[in-house]
VEXLO-356872 format. One line per 5 residues: number of its first residue (from 1); their letters; for each residue x negated, y, z negated of C-alpha. Coordinates in pm, 1 decimal. Layout:
<dozas>
NUM> a> X,Y,Z ~ ...
</dozas>
This chain:
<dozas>
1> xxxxx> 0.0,0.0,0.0 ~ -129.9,354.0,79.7 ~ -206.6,523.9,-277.5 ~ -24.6,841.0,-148.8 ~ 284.5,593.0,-163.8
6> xxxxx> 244.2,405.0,-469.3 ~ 475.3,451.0,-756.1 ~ 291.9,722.1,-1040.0 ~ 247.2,489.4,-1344.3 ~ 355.9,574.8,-1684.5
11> xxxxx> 721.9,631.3,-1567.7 ~ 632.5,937.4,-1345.5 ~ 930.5,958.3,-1101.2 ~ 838.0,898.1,-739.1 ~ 855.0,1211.3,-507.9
16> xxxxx> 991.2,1262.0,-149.1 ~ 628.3,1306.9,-8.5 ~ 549.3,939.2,-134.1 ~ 899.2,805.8,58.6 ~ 830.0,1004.9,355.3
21> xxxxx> 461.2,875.6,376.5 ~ 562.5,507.7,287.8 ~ 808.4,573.8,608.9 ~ 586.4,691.8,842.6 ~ 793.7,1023.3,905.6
26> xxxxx> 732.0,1410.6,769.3 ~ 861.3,1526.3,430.2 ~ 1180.6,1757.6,613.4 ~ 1283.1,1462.5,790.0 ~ 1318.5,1252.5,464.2
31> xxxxx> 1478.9,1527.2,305.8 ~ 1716.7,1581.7,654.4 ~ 1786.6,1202.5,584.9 ~ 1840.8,1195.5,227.4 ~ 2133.7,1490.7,239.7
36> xxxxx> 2324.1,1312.7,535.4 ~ 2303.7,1637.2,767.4 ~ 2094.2,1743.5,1034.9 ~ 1970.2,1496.5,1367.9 ~ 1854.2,1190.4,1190.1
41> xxxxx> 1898.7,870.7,1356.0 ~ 2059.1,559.8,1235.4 ~ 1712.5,362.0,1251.9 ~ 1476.3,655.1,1049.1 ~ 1752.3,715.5,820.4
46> xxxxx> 1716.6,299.8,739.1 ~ 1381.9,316.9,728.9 ~ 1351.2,620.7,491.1 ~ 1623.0,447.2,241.3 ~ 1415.7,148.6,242.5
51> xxxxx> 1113.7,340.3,142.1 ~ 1343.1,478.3,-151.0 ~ 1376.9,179.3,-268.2 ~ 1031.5,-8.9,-219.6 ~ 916.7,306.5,-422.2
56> xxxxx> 1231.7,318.6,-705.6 ~ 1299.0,640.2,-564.1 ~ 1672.5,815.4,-638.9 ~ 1689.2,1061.0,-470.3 ~ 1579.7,1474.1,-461.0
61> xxxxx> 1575.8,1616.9,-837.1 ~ 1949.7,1734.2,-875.7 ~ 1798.4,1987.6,-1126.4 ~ 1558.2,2143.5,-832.7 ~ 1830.0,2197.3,-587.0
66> xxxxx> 2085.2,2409.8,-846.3 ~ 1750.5,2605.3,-906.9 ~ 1712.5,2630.8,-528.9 ~ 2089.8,2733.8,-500.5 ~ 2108.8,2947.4,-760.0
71> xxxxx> 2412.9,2689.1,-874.1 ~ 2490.4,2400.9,-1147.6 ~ 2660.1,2260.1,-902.5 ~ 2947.7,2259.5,-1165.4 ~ 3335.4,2350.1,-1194.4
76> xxxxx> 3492.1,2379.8,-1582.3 ~ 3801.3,2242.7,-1631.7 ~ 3947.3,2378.2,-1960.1 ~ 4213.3,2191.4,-2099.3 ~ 4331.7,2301.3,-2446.3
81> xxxxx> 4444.7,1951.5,-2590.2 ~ 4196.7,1696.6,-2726.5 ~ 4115.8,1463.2,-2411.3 ~ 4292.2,1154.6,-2605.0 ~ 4588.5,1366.7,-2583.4
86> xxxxx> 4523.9,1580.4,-2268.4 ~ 4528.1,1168.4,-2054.6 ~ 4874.1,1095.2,-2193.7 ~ 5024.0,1374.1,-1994.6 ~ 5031.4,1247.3,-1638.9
91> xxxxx> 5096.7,1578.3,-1554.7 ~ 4760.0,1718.4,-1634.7 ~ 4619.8,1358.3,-1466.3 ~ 4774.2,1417.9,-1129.7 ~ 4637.5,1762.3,-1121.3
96> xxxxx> 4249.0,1705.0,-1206.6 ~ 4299.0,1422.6,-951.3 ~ 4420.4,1713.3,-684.7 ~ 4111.0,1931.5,-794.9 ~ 3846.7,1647.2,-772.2
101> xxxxx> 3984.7,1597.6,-398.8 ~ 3968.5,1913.5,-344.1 ~ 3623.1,2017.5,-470.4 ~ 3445.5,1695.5,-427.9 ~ 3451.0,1639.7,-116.1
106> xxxxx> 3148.8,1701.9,101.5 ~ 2789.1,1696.4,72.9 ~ 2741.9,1970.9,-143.6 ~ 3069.2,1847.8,-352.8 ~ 3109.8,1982.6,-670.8
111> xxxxx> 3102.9,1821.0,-1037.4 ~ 3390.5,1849.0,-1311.4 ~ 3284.7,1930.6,-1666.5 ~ 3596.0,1886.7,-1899.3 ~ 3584.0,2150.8,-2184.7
116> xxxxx> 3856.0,2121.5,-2462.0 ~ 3722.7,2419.6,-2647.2 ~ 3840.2,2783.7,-2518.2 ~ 3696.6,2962.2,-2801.3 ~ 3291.1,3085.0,-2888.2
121> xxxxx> 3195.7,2770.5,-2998.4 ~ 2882.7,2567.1,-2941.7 ~ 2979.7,2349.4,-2558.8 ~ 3273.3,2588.8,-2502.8 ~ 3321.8,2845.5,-2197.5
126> xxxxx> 3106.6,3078.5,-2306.3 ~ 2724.3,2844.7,-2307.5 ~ 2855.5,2575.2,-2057.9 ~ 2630.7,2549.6,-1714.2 ~ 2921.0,2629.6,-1489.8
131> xxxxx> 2970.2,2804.3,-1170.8 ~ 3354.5,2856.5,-1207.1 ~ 3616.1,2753.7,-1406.5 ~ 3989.3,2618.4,-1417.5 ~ 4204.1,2721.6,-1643.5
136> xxxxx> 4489.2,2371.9,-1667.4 ~ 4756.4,2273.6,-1890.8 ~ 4991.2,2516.4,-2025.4 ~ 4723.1,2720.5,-2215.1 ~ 4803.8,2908.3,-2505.8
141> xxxxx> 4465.6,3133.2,-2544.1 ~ 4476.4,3251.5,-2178.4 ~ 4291.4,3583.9,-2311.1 ~ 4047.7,3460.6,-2509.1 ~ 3911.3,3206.4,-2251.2
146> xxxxx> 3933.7,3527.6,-1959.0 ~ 3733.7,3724.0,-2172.5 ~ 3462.0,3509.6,-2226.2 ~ 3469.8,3429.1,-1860.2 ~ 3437.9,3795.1,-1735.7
151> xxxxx> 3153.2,3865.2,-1969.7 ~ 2984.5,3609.2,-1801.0 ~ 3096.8,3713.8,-1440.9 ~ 3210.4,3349.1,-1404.8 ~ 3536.9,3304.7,-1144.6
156> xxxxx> 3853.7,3219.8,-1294.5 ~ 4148.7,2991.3,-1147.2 ~ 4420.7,2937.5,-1391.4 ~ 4702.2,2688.8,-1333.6 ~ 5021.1,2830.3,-1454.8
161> xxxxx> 4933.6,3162.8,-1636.4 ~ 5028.5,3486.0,-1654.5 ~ 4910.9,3725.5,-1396.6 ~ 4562.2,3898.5,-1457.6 ~ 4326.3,4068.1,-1317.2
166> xxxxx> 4080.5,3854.8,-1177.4 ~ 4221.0,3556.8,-1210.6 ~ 4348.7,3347.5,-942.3 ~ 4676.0,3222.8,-974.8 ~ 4811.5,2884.5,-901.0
171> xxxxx> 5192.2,2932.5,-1006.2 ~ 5527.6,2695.7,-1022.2 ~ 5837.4,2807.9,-1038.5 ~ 5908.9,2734.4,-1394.6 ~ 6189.1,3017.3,-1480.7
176> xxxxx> 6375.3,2945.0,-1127.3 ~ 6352.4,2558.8,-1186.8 ~ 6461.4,2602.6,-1574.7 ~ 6727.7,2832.7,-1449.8 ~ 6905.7,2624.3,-1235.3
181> xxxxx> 6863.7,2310.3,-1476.9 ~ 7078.8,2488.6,-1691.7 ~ 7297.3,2579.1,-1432.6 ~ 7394.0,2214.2,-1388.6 ~ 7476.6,2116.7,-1728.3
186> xxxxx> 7691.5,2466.4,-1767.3 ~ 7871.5,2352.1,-1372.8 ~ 7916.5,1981.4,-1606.7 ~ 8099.0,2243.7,-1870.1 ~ 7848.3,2245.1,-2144.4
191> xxxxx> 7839.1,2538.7,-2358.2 ~ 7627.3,2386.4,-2680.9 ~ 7289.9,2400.3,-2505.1 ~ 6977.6,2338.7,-2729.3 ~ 6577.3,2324.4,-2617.9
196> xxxxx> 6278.5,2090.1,-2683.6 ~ 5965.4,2318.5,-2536.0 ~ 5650.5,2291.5,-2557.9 ~ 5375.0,2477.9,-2767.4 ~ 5451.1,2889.1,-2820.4
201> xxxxx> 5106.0,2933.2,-3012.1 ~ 4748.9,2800.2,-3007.6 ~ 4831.7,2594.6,-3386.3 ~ 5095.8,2395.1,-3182.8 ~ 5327.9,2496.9,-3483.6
206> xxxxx> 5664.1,2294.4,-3507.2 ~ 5983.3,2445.1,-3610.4 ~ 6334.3,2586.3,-3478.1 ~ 6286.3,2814.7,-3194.6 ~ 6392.1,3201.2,-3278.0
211> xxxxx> 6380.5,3514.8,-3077.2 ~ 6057.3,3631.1,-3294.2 ~ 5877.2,3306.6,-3157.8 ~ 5963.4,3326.7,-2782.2 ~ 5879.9,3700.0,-2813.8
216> xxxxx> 5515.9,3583.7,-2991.0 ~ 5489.0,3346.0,-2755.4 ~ 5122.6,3300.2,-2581.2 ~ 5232.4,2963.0,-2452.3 ~ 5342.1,3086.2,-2043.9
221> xxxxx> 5485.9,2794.0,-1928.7 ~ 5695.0,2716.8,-2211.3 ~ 5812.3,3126.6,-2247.1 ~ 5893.2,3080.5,-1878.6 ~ 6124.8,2783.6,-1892.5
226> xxxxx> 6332.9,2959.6,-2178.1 ~ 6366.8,3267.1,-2011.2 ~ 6514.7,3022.9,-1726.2 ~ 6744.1,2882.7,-1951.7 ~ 6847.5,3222.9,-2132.7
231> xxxxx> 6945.5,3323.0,-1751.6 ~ 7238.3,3135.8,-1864.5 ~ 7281.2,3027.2,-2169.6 ~ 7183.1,3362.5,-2331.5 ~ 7030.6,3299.3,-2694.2
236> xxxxx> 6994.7,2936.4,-2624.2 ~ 6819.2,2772.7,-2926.8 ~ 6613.7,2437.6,-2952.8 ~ 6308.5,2290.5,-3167.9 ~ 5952.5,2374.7,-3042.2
241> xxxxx> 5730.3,1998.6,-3025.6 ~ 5354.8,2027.8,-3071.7 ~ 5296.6,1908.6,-2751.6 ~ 5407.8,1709.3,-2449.6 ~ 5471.7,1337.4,-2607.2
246> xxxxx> 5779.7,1101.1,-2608.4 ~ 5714.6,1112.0,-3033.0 ~ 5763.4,1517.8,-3033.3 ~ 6068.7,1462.9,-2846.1 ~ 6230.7,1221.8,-3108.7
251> xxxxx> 6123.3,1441.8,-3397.2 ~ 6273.0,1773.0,-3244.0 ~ 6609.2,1576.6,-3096.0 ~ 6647.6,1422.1,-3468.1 ~ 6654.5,1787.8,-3581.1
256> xxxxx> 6889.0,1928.1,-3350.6 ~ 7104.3,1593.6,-3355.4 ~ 7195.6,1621.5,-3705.7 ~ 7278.5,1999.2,-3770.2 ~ 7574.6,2110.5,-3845.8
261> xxxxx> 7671.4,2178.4,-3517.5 ~ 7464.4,1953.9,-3269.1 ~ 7439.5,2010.1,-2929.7 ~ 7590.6,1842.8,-2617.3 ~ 7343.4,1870.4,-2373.2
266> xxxxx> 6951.7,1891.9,-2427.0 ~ 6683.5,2063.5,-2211.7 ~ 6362.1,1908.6,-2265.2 ~ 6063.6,2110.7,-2123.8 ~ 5906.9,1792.8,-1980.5
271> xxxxx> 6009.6,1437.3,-1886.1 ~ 5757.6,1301.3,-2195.0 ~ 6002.7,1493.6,-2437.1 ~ 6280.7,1406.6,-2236.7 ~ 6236.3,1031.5,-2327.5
276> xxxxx> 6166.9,1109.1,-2688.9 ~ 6517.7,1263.7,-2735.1 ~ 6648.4,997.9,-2546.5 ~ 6530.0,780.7,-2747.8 ~ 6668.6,1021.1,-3082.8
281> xxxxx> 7000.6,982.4,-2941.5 ~ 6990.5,582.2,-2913.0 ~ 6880.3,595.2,-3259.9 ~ 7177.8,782.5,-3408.2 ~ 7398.8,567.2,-3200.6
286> xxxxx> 7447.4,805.6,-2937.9 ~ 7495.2,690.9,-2538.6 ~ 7357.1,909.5,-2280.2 ~ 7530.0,1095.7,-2115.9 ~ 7858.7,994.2,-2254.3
291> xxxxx> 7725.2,1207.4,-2630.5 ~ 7428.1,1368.9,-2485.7 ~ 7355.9,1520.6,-2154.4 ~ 6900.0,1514.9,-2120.0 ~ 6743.8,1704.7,-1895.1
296> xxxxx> 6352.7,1704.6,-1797.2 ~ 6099.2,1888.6,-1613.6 ~ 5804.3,1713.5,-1441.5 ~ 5921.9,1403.7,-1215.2 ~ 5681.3,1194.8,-1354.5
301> xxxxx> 5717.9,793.4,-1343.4 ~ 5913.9,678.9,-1678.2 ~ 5914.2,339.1,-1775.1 ~ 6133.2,203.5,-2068.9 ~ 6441.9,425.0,-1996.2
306> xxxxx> 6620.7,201.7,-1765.4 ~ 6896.3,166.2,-1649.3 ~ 6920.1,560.5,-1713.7 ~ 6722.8,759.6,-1468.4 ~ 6651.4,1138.1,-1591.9
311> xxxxx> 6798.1,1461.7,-1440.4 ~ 6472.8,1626.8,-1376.2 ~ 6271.9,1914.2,-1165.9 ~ 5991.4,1732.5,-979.0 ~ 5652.7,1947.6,-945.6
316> xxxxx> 5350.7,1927.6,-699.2 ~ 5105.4,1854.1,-979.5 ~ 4820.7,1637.8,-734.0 ~ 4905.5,1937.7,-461.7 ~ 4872.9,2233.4,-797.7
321> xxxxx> 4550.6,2057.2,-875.1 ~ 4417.9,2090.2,-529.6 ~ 4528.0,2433.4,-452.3 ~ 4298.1,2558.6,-724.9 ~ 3999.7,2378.7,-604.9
326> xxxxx> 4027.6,2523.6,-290.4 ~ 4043.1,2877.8,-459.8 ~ 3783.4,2774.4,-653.7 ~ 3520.8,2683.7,-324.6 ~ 3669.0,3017.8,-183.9
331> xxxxx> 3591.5,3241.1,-477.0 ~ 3185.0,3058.7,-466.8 ~ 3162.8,3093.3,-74.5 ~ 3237.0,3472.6,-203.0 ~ 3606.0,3492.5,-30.4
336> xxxxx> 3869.5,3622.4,-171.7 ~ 4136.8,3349.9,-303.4 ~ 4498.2,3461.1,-273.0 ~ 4617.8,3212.3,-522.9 ~ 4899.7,2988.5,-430.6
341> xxxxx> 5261.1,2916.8,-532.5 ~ 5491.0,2639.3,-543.9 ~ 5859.9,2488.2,-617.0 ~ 5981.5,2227.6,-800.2 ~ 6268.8,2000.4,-666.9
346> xxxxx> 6574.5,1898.7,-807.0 ~ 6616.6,1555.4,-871.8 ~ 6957.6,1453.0,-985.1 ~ 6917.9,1144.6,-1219.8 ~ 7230.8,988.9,-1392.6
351> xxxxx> 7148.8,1138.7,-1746.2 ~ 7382.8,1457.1,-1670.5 ~ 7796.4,1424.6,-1747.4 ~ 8036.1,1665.2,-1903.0 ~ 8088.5,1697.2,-2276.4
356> xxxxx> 8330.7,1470.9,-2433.1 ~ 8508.0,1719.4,-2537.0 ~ 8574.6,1863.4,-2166.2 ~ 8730.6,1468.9,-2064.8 ~ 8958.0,1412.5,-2410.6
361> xxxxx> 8775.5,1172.6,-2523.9 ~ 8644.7,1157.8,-2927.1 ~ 8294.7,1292.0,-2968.0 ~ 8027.2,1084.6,-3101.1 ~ 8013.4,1236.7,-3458.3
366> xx> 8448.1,1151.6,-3502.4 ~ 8390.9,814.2,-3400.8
</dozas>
């Protein structure tokens, strides 16, 4: 073997001049055949790989080309849940699977660093190695992350979010869809109208939802969806849940189930919650829809419902998730990035009927 080729001993890590000399060819036309691009044929491009790996060679130093490019090579996704928590929402799984199409496709395809800290903190958004960031799932300290952000001149996509200046925004139609959910059950004659939303505030505080809270609220999507619903049921009440999970809908439905004066139709602010006050109702001996009328928002696949399939808004989430990764490669290519927004569909499911009440027959609690 020719010394200039032999592996460095001691665990050195073998260099592109020592492939291209154990292939016979110059150090650019390694490189050239190494990134995939440029006119390399079939045959060198074999015989360089097979250097590689006579020689335990990787590939180029990731580390040296972000130093060439100025770039990490990197895209933060921050996503305010706990990742244990963040994967049981398949929501917030079918839109990082959107993004990763979107940005990691190519040669020079970009990376996703998850970040579940939006605060100054040690590995939060305002040390990590990123070039830009996504702002996903239903964030509650929008401002705090954006100002961290800016001070470090770092682009900014946020999914679902209120409108700010330079931020690019990827936006769903949460009030309009919300609006005409409730529309339905009031057509079905429902007039007792309760919510189960999501988180209003960064603690993910439980408790009965008031006019202070929706006013306080720093939780977008979920202030969104009950303005929808106040479009028609004006003062509409509910129980905010801690977060998107079938449990947090059975603890909030249990609450609103046994006041006083329950309600006769529920809108749940996703289908997760949805299933948990399903599942409230069959525990208090209630049929759906026949005592309780449960609507969702998401479209996601529910198993364990059956044979009850839920009224429900559908949402784009894979096509959300790749709408801000191509903002995100326009906003590094240094083009401006309109932002993008889309509409949910209405899916009518068979968990919708009119109150007892309206048909004559006894209600559940007189039975």
């Amino acid at each position: 073997m020719d010394d200039r080729a032999r592996p460095a001993s001691g665990g050195t890590r073998p260099n592109l001049a020592a492939v291209a000399a154990r292939a016979g060819v110059s150090a650019s036309t390694a490189s050239l055949a190494f990134s995939g691009s440029g006119p390399v044929s079939d045959a060198t491009r074999a015989k360089v790989l097979a250097a590689a790996a006579e020689l335990n060679y990787a590939g180029p130093d990731p580390r040296a080309r972000s130093l060439r490019r100025g770039r990490s090579g990197i895209i933060g996704v921050v996503i305010e849940d706990r990742l244990r928590d963040a994967f049981r929402d398949p929501i917030n799984i079918a839109m990082l699977d959107g993004l990763a199409d979107a940005t990691g496709s190519g040669r020079d395809g970009a990376s996703l660093l998850l970040l579940t800290e939006t605060g100054k903190s040690s590995g939060g958004v305002d040390t990590a190695p990123v070039d830009a960031v996504v702002l996903i799932g239903c964030s509650t300290r929008l401002s705090e992350s954006v100002e961290t952000l800016r001070h470090r001149g770092i682009p900014i996509v946020a999914i679902e979010a209120e409108h700010r200046e330079g931020v690019v925004a990827i936006d769903l139609d949460n009030r309009e869809g919300s609006r005409m959910l409730a529309t339905v059950l009031k057509d079905a004659g429902h007039e007792r109208v309760a919510m189960v939303t999501l988180p209003l505030d960064p603690a993910r505080t439980r408790g009965e939802l008031t006019a202070e809270r929706v006013t306080a609220s720093t939780g977008w999507t979920a202030a969104q969806r009950i303005l929808g619903v106040h479009d028609v049921f004006a003062g509409a009440g509910g129980w905010v849940a801690a977060g998107s999970f079938i449990e947090e809908g059975t603890a909030a439905a249990l609450e609103l189930l046994r006041s006083p004066a329950p309600p006769t139709a529920i809108i749940a602010q996703s289908d997760l919650l949805a299933v948990g006050v399903i599942r409230a109702a069959e525990e208090l001996g209630m049929l759906v829809p026949d005592d309780l009328s449960v609507v969702g928002f998401d479209g996601v696949r529910l198993d364990g419902i059956a044979p009850l399939e839920l009224t429900t808004r559908v949402q784009p989430a894979f096509e959300k998730g790749r709408a801000a990764g191509r903002a995100v490669l326009e906003l590094l290519d240094g083009q401006p990035a309109p932002g993008e927004s889309f509409t949910s569909r209405y899916f009518a499911g068979n968990t919708v009927a009119p109150p007892r009440e309206i048909l004559g027959r006894p209600t559940a609690t007189s039975i």
